[in-house]
TINU-626267 format. One record per residue (C-alpha): residue in three letters; z, y, x. Coordinates in nm, 2 decimals. Layout:
 code     zz     yy     xx
  ALA      Z      Y      X
...
This chain:
 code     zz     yy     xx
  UNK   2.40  11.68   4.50
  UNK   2.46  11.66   4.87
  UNK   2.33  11.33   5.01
  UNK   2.55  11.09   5.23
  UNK   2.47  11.27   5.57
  UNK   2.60  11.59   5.43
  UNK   2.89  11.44   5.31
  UNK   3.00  11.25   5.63
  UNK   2.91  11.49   5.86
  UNK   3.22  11.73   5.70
  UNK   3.45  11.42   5.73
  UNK   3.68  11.46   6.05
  UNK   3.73  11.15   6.23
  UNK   4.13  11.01   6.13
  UNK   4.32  11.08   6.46
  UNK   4.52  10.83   6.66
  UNK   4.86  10.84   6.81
  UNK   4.88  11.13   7.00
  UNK   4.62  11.30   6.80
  UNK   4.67  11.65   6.67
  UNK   4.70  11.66   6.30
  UNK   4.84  11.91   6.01
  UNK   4.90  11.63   5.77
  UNK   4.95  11.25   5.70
  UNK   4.64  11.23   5.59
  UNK   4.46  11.31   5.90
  UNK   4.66  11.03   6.13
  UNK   4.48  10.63   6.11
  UNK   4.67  10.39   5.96
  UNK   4.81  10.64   5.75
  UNK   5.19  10.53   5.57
  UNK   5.27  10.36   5.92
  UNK   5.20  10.66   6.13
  UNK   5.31  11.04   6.03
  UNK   5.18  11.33   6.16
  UNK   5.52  11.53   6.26
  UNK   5.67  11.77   6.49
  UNK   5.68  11.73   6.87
  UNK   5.79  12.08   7.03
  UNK   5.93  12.39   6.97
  UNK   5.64  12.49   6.82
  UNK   5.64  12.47   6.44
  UNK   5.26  12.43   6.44
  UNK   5.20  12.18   6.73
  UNK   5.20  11.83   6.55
  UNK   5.10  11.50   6.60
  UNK   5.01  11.13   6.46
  UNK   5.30  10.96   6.60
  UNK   5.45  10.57   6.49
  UNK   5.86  10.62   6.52
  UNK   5.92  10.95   6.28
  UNK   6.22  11.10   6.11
  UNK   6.33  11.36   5.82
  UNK   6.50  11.66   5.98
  UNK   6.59  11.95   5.71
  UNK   6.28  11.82   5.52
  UNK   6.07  11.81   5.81
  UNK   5.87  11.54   5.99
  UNK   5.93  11.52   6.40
  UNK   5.81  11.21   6.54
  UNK   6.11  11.02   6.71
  UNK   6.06  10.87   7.02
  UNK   6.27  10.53   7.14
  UNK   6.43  10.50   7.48
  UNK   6.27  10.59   7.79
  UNK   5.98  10.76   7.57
  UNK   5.89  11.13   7.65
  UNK   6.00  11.47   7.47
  UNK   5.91  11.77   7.48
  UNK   6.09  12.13   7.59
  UNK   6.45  11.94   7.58
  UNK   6.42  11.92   7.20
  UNK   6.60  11.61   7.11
  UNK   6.45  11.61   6.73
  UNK   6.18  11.45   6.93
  UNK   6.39  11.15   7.02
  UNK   6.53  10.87   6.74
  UNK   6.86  10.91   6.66
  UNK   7.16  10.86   6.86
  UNK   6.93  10.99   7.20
  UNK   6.91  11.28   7.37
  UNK   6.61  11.51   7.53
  UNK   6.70  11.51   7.88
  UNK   6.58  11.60   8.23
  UNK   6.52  11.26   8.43
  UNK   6.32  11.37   8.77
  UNK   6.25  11.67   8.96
  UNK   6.00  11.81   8.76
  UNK   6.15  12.11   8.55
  UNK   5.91  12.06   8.24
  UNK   5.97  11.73   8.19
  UNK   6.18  11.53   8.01
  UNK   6.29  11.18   7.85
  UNK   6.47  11.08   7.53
  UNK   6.79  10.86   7.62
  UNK   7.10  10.75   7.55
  UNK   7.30  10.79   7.82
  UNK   7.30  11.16   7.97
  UNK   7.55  11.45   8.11
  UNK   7.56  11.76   8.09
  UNK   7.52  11.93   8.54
  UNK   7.50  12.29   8.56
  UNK   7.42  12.38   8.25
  UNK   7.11  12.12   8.24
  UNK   7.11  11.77   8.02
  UNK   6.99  11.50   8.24
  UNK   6.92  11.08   8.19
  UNK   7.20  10.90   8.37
  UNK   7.05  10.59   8.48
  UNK   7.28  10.30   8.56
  UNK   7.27  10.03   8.82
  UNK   6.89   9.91   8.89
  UNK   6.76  10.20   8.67
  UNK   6.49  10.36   8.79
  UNK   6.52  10.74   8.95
  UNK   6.42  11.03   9.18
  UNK   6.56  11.15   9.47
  UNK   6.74  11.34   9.29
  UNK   7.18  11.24   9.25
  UNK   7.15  11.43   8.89
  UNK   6.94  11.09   8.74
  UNK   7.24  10.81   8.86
  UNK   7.53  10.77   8.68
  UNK   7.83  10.85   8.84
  UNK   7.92  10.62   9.17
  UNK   7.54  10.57   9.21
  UNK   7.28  10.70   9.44
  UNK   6.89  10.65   9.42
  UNK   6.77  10.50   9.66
  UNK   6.44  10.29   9.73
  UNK   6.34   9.93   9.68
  UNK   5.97   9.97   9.76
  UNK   5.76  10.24   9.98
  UNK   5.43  10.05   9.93
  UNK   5.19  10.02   9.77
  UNK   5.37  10.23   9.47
  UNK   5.76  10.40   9.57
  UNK   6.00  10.28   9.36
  UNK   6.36  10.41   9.36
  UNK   6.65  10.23   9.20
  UNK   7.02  10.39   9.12
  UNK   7.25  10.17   9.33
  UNK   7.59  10.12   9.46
  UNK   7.52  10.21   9.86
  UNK   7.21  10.35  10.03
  UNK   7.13  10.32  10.39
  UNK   6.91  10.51  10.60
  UNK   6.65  10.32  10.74
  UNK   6.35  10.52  10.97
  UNK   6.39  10.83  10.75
  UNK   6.41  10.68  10.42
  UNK   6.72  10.60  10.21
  UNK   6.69  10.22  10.10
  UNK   6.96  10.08   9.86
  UNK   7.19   9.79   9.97
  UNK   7.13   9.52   9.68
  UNK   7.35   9.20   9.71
  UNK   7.30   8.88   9.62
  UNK   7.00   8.87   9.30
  UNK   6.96   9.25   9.39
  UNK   6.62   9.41   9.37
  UNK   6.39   9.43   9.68
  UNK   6.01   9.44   9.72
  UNK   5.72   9.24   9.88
  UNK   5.96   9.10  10.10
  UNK   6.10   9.40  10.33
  UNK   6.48   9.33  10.32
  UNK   6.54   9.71  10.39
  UNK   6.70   9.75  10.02
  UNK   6.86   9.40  10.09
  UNK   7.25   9.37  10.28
  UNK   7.29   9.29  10.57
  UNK   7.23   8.92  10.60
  UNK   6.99   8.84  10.30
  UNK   6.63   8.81  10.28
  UNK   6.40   8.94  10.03
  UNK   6.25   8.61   9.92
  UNK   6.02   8.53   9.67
  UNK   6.13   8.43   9.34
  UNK   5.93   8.32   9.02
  UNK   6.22   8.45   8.81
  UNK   6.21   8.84   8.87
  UNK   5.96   9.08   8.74
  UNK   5.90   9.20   9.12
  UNK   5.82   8.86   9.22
  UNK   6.15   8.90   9.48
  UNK   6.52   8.94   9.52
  UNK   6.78   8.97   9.77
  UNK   6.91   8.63   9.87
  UNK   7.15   8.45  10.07
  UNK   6.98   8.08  10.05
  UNK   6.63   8.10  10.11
  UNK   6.34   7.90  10.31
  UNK   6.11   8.06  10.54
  UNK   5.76   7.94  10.61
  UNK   5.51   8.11  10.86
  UNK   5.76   8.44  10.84
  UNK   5.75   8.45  10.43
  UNK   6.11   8.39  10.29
  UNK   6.14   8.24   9.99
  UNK   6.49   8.22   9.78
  UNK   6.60   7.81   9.71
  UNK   6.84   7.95   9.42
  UNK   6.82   8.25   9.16
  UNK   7.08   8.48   9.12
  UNK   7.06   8.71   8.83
  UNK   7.04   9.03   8.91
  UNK   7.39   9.25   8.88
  UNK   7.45   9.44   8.60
């Protein structure tokens, strides 16, 4: 009778998410996670969390914003699509709102979603343009872009997004003050105070929708 050792040592370690797998079995936390489908190829799968039946067969679903693979929206939960979302050609993200541009799906991102510099990820009416250059670029789909030393910065009103305090993706006429109430730590305002050069907005405007 083999002794423990033997017996562990032919026991595979249960895989987490993102883990390759062949069954259900093989994923931790097994009956909350599945091992399903990811690609277009039949074999590849994976312990995943979000998961659906499709013709019998288990493809893990991803949820908004989440990534998918080769375009293949049986990787995305129902209701999104597999779509292109930057300028990357092998890359792709499940959403709900998407259009169909030369033969290519791509993510439509509305107002303040993030994007590329690429007009294909805002929805119609919007450009991408930036809100930071530094430390990390960040591009936001907006209304109207301006071209400021070489880079295109978006216009944000009043509660618009902007970055450590450069008012380049503010209007003319606003600061980008600090505010406790944003994410960024900032927004475009019209009522602020400024000490020793740092602007700081006296009232919060909620960012446009």
């Amino acid at each position: 009778m083999p002794g423990l050792e033997q017996v562990f040592a032919h026991q595979k370690p249960l895989q987490q998410l993102g883990g390759a797998c062949s069954k259900n079995a093989d994923c931790a936390n097994a009956g909350a996670v599945a091992c399903g489908r990811y690609n277009n190829n039949p074999s590849a799968m994976q312990c995943c969390s979000g998961h659906k039946q499709v013709g019998g067969v288990t493809w893990c679903a991803n949820p908004e914003g989440g990534l998918c693979s080769n375009g293949d929206s049986q990787n995305c939960q129902a209701g999104l699509k597999c779509a292109r979302y930057n300028n990357v050609d092998n890359q792709y993200m499940c959403c709900g709102n998407h259009q169909m541009i030369n033969g290519v799906l791509w993510c439509r991102q509305g107002a303040g979603g993030v994007c590329v510099t690429n007009p294909n990820t805002c929805q119609a009416g919007l450009q991408c343009g930036a809100v930071a250059v530094s430390p990390t670029a960040v591009n936001n789909c907006c209304g109207s872009i301006q071209n400021i030393n070489g880079v295109n910065w978006c216009q944000n009103g009043e509660g618009g997004a902007c970055s450590n305090g450069n008012r380049n993706s503010c209007k003319p006429g606003l600061a980008c003050g600090v505010s406790t109430k944003t994410p960024s730590g900032y927004q475009c305002c019209s009522n602020y105070n400024s000490v020793n050069g740092v602007a700081t907005c006296s009232t919060y405007a909620p960012a446009p929708q």
